[in-house]
C-alpha positions as CSV (number, residue, x, y, z in Angstrom):
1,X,-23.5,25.7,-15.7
2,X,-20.5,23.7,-16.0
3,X,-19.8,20.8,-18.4
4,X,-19.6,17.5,-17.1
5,X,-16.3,15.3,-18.3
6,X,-15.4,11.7,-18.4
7,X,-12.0,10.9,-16.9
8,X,-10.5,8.2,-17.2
9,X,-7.4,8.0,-14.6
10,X,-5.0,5.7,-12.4
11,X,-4.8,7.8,-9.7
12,X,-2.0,6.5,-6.8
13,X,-2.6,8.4,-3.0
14,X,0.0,8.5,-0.3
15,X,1.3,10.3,2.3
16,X,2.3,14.2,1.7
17,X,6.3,13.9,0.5
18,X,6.3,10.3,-1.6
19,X,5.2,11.3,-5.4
20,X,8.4,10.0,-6.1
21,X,8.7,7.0,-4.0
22,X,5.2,5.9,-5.0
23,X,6.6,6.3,-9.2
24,X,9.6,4.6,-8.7
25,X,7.8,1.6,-6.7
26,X,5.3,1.4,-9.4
27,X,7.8,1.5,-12.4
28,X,9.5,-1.8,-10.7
29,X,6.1,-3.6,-10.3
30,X,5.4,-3.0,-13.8
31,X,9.1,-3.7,-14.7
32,X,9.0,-6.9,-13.5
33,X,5.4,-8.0,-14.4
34,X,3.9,-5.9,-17.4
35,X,6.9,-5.8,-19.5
36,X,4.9,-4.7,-22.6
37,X,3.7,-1.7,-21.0
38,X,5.5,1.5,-21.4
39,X,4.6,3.3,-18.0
40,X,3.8,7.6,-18.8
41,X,5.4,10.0,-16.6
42,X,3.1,10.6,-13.8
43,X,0.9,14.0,-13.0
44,X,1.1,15.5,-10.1
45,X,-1.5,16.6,-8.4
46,X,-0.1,18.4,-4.9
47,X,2.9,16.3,-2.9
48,X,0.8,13.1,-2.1
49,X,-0.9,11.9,-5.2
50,X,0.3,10.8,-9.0
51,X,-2.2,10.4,-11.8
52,X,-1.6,8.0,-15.0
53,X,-3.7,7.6,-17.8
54,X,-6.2,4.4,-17.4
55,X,-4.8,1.5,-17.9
56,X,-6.3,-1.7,-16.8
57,X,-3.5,-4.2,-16.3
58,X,-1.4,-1.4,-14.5
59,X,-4.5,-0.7,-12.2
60,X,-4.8,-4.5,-11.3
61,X,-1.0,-4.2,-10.8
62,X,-0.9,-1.3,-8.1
63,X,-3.9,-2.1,-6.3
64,X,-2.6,-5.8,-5.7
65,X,0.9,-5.0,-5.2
66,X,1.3,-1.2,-4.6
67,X,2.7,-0.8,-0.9
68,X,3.0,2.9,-0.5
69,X,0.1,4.1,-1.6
70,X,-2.7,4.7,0.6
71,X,-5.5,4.8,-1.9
72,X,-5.6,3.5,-6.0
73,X,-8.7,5.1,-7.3
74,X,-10.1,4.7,-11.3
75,X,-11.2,8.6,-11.6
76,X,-14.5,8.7,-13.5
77,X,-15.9,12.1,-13.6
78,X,-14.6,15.7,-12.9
79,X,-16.5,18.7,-12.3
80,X,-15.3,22.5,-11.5
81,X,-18.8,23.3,-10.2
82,X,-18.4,25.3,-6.9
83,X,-21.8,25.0,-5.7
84,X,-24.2,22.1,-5.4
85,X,-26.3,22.4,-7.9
86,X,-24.0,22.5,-10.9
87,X,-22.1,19.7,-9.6
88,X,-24.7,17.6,-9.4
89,X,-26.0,18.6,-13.2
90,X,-22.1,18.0,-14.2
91,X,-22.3,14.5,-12.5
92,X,-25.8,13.5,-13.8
93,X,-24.2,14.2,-17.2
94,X,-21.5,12.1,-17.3
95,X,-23.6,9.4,-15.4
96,X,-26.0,9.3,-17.9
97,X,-23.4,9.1,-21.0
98,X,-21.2,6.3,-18.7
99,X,-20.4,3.2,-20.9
100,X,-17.8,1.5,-18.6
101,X,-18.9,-1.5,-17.2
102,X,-18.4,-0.7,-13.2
103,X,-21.7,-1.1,-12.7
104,X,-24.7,-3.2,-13.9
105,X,-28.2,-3.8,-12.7
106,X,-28.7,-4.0,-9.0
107,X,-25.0,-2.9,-7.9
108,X,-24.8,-1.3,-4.8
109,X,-22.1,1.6,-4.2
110,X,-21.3,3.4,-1.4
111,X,-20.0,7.3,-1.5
112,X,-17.3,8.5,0.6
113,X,-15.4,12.2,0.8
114,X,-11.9,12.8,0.9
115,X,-9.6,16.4,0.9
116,X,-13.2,18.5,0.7
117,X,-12.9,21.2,3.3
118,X,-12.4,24.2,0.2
119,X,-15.9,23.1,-1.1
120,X,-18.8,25.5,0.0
121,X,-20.9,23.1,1.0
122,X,-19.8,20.5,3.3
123,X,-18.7,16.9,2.9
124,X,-21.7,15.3,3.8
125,X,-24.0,17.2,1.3
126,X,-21.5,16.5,-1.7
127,X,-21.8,13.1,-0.6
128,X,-25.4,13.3,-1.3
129,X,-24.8,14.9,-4.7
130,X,-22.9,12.6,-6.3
131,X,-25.5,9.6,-4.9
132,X,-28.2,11.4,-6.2
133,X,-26.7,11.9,-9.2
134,X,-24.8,8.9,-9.9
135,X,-28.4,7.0,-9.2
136,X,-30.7,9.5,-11.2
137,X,-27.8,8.9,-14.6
138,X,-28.1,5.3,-14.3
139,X,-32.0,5.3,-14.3
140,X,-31.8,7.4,-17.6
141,X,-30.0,4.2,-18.9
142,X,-32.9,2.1,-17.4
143,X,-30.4,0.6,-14.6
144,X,-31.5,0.7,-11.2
145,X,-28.4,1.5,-8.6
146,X,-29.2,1.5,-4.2
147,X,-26.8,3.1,-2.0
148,X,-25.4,0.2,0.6
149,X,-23.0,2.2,2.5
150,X,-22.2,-1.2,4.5
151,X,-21.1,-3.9,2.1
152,X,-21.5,-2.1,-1.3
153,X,-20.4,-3.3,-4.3
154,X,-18.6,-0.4,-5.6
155,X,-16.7,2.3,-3.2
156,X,-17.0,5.7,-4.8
157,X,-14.5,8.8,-3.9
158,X,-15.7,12.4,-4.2
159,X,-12.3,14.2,-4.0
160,X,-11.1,17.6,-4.3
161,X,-7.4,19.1,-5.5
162,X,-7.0,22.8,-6.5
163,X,-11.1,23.4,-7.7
164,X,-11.4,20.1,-9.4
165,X,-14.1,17.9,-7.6
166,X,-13.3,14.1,-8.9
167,X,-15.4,11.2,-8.2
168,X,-13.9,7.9,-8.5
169,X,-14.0,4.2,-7.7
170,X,-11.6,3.2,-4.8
171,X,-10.3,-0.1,-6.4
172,X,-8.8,-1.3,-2.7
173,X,-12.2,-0.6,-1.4
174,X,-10.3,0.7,2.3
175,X,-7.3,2.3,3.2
176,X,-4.1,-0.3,1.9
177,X,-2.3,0.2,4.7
178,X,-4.7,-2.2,6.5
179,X,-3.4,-5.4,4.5
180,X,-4.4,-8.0,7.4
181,X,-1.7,-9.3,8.4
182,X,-1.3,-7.4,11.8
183,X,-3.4,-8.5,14.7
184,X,-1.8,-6.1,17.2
185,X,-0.4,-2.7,16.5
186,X,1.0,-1.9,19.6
187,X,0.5,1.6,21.1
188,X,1.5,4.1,18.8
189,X,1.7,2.0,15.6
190,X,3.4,2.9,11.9
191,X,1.1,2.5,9.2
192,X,1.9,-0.1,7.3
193,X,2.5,1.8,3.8
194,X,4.6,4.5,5.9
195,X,6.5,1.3,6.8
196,X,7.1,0.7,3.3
197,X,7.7,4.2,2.7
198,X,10.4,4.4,4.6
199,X,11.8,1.1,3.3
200,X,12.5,2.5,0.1
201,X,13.5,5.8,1.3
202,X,16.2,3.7,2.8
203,X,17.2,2.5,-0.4
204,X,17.6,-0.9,0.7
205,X,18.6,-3.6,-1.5
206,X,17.5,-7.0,-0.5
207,X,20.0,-8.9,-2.6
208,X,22.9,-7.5,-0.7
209,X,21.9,-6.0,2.4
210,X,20.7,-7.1,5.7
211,X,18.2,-4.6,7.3
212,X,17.9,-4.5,10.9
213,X,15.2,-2.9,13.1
214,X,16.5,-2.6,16.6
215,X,13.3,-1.3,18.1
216,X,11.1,-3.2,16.3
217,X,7.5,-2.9,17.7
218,X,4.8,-5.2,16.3
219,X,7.3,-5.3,13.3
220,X,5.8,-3.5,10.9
221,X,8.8,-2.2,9.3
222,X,10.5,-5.7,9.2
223,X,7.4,-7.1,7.4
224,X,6.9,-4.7,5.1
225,X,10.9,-5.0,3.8
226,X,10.5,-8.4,3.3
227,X,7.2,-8.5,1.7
228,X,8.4,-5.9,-0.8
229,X,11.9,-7.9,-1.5
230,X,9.6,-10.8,-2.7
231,X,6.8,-8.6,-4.0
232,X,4.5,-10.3,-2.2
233,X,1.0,-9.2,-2.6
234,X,-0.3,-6.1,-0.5
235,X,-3.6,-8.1,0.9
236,X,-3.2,-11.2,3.2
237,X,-6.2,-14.0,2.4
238,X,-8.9,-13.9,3.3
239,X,-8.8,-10.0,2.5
240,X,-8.6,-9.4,-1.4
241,X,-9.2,-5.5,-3.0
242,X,-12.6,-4.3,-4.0
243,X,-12.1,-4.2,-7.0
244,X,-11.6,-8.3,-7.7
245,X,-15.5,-8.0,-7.5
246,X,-15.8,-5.4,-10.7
247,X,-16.3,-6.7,-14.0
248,X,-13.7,-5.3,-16.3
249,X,-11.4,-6.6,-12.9
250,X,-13.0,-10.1,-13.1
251,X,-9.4,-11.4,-15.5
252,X,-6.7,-9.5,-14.5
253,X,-7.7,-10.3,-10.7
254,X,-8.7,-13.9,-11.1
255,X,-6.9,-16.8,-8.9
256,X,-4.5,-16.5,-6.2
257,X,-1.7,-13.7,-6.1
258,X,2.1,-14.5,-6.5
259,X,5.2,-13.4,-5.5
260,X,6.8,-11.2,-8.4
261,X,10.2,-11.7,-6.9
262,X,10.1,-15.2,-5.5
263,X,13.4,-16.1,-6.1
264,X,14.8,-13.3,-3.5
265,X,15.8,-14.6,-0.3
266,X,16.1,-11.6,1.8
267,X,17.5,-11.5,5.8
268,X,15.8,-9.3,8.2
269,X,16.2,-8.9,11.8
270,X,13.6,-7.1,14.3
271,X,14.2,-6.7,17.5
272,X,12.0,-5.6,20.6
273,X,12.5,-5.4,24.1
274,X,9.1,-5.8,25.3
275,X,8.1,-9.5,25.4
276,X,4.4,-9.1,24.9
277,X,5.0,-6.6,21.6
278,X,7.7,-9.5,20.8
279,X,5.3,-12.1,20.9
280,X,2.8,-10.2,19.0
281,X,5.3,-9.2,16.1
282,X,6.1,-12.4,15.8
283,X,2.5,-13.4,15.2
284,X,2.2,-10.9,12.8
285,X,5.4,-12.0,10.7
286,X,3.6,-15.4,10.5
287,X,0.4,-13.6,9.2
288,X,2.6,-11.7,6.8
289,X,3.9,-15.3,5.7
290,X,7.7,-14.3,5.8
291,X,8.7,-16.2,8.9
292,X,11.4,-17.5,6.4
293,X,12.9,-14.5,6.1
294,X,12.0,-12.2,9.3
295,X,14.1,-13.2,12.7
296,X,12.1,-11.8,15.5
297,X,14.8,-11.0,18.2
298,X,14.2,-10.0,21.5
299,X,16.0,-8.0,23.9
300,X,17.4,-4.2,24.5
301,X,19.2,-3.0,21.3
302,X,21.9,-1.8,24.0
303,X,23.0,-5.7,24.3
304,X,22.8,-6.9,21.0
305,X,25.6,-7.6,19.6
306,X,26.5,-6.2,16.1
307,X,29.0,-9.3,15.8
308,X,25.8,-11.6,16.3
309,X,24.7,-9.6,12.9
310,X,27.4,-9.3,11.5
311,X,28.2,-13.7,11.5
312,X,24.0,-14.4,10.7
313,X,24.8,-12.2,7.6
314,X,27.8,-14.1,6.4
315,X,26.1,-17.7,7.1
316,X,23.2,-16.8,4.7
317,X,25.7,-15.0,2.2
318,X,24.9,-11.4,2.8
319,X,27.9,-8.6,2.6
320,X,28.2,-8.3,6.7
321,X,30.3,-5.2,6.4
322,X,27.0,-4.0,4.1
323,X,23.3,-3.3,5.8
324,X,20.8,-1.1,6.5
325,X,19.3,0.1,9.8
326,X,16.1,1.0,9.5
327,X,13.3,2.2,12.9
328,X,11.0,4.4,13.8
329,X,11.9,5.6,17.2
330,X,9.7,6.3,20.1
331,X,9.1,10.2,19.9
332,X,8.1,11.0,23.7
333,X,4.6,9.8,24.5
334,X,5.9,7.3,27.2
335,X,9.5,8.9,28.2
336,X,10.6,11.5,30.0
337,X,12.6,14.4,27.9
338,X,15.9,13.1,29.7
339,X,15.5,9.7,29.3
340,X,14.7,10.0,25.3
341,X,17.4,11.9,24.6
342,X,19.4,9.1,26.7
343,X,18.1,6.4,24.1
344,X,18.4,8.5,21.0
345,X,22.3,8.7,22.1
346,X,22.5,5.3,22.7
347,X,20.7,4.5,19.6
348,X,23.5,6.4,17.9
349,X,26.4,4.7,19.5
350,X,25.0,1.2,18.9
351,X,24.4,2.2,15.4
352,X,28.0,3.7,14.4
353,X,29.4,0.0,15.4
354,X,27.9,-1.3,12.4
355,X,30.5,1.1,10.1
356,X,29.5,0.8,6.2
357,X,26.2,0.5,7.0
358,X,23.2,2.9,6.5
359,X,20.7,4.2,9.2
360,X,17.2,5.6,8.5
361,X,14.7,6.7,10.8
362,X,11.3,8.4,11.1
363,X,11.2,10.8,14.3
364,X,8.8,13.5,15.1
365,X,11.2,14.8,18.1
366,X,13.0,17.9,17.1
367,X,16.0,16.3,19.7
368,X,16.7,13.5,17.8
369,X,19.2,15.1,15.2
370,X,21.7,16.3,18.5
371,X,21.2,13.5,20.7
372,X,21.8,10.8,18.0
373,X,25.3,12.3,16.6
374,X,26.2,12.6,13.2
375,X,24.8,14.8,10.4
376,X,22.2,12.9,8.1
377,X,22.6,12.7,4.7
378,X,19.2,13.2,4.0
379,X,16.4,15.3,6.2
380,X,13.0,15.2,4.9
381,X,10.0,16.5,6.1
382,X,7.3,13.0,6.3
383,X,4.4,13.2,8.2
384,X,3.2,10.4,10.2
385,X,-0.5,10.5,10.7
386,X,-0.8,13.8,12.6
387,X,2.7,14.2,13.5
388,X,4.9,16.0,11.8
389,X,8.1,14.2,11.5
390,X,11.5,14.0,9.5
391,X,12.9,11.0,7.9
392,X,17.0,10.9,8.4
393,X,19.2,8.6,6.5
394,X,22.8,8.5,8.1
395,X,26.0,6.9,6.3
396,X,27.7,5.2,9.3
């Protein structure tokens, strides 16, 4: 039988391709609020997840402010069991010796699997494991635990990488990406950490640059540029994470969330053709709170004007010969072969009017590269959602 251990991890998920992304965003979050802490080099653990040793403030941090990650768990217990039975006897181990105060009397937890598919036994049943277990160490301690897989109190991960089963609390308690601020996605929607994914793929630099998204959609890549110039919290009220409802949370978590960078005034633009996507991103910008600093344009890219851009930029201060395009592309689902590869030339004319500037895109179309002109800078492999795509950056 395998031993039991006691973890104690920050563990940051995202999508395959941004272990560094998600490091460098965290490293300015705590920059800029935790200056005492001295942030570790991450572990790596595959291409879409970091680990940091534990530490409370930095946790609190990430899962209030943390926009590329997908997932901030507190990893509890780990178990190299391969079968059933031992897991469970690792996991009713370390329940049974568990001292941190995540749970109490009459908490409720729910038990959900993640990246399990090289276990023998299937998700479902490890599911059942570690409730079994996670209930049976808590009696030994006289505390009485009840599955609530509803409205729990506590959201528990059973995850796998490599032959390391982890179980740990989700501290979002769902998926970040769904921070509350969009009412309509639109058909084919970005997710809104992929958004900010690609923001800071992008480089951009909101004290300098405008950012422009000429095909905008329900805006989610306008939103999320803006939130993260300010470093506005990830969760719009009334939504708030999970884990403001866990004890050793209670402090660091307590009273409204601020903007760490409130002084920033950013500018950007997001046009969309279609007026009923128009109208909804618009909706969603003032959901998101940055109506201030988002300009919801409509019309086809084709006809807008870079001068237009150009002049807003030097009203407000901004370097006009100095920006940052940055869109995610339709990739074929409602056009025709010829008539993409018409608007991914366009795209790149319109584009290489704003010289100076920088271009980034997300595109699952292998086309895209020829059509739009040019060779990237930058070609990385990013998946988005089942698709897999390429982000391109392009100096113009």
């Amino acid at each position: 039988m395998n031993e039991g251990t006691t973890t104690n991890l920050l563990r940051l998920i995202g999508v395959p391709g941004t272990n560094k992304v998600m490091a460098g965003e965290l490293s300015r979050l705590v920059g800029r609020a935790l200056g005492h802490v001295r942030l570790p080099v991450p572990a790596k653990e595959g291409l879409g997840a970091l680990t940091y040793p534990f530490d409370l403030e930095t946790a609190a941090l990430a899962v209030r402010y943390h926009r590329t990650a997908s997932r901030v768990l507190w990893g509890l217990f780990q178990s190299r069991a391969a079968r059933l039975e031992p897991l469970y006897d690792d996991l009713l181990a370390a329940m049974s010796a568990e001292v941190r105060p995540w749970f109490r009397e009459g908490t409720t937890f729910s038990v959900s699997p993640a990246n399990t598919r090289s276990f023998a036994a299937g998700g479902r049943q490890m599911v059942g494991v570690v409730k079994n277990a996670v209930i049976g160490g808590a009696a030994r301690q006289g505390v009485r635990l009840t599955v609530d897989p509803e409205n729990p109190d506590v959201f528990l991960e059973v995850r796998m990488h490599e032959d390391v089963v982890t179980v740990s609390v989700d501290l979002a308690g769902r998926p970040m990406n769904q921070r509350g601020y969009r009412e309509e996605a639109g058909t084919a929607p970005l997710r809104e950490n992929l958004a900010a994914v690609l923001v800071m793929l992008a480089r951009y630099d909101a004290r300098r640059e405008v950012l422009v998204d000429p095909l905008a959609g329900s805006g989610t890549i306008a939103i999320e540029a803006a939130c993260m110039a300010q470093g506005r919290p990830v969760w719009v009220v009334p939504r708030e994470p999970a884990a403001r409802r866990l004890a050793p949370f209670a402090e660091a978590l307590a009273g409204p969330a601020r903007a760490l960078f409130a002084d920033a005034r950013p500018l950007v633009v997001a046009n969309e053709l279609d007026p009923r996507t128009h109208a909804s991103a618009r909706r969603n910008v003032a959901n998101a709170g940055v109506g201030e600093f988002v300009e919801s344009w409509s019309g086809d890219f084709r006809r807008l004007d870079p001068r237009r851009i150009r002049e807003r930029a030097t009203k407000l201060g901004f370097n006009p010969d100095r920006g940052v395009i940055v869109s995610n592309p339709p990739y074929g689902e409602r056009l025709d072969p010829g008539e993409l590869g018409e608007l991914y030339g366009d795209l790149g004319r319109w584009c290489r009017q704003l010289r100076g500037w920088r271009a980034a895109f997300l595109v699952a179309n292998a086309e895209f590269p020829s059509a739009f002109g040019g060779r990237p800078r930058i070609k990385k492999p990013l998946k988005n959602g089942p698709l897999l795509g390429y982000f391109y950056l392009y100096d113009l």
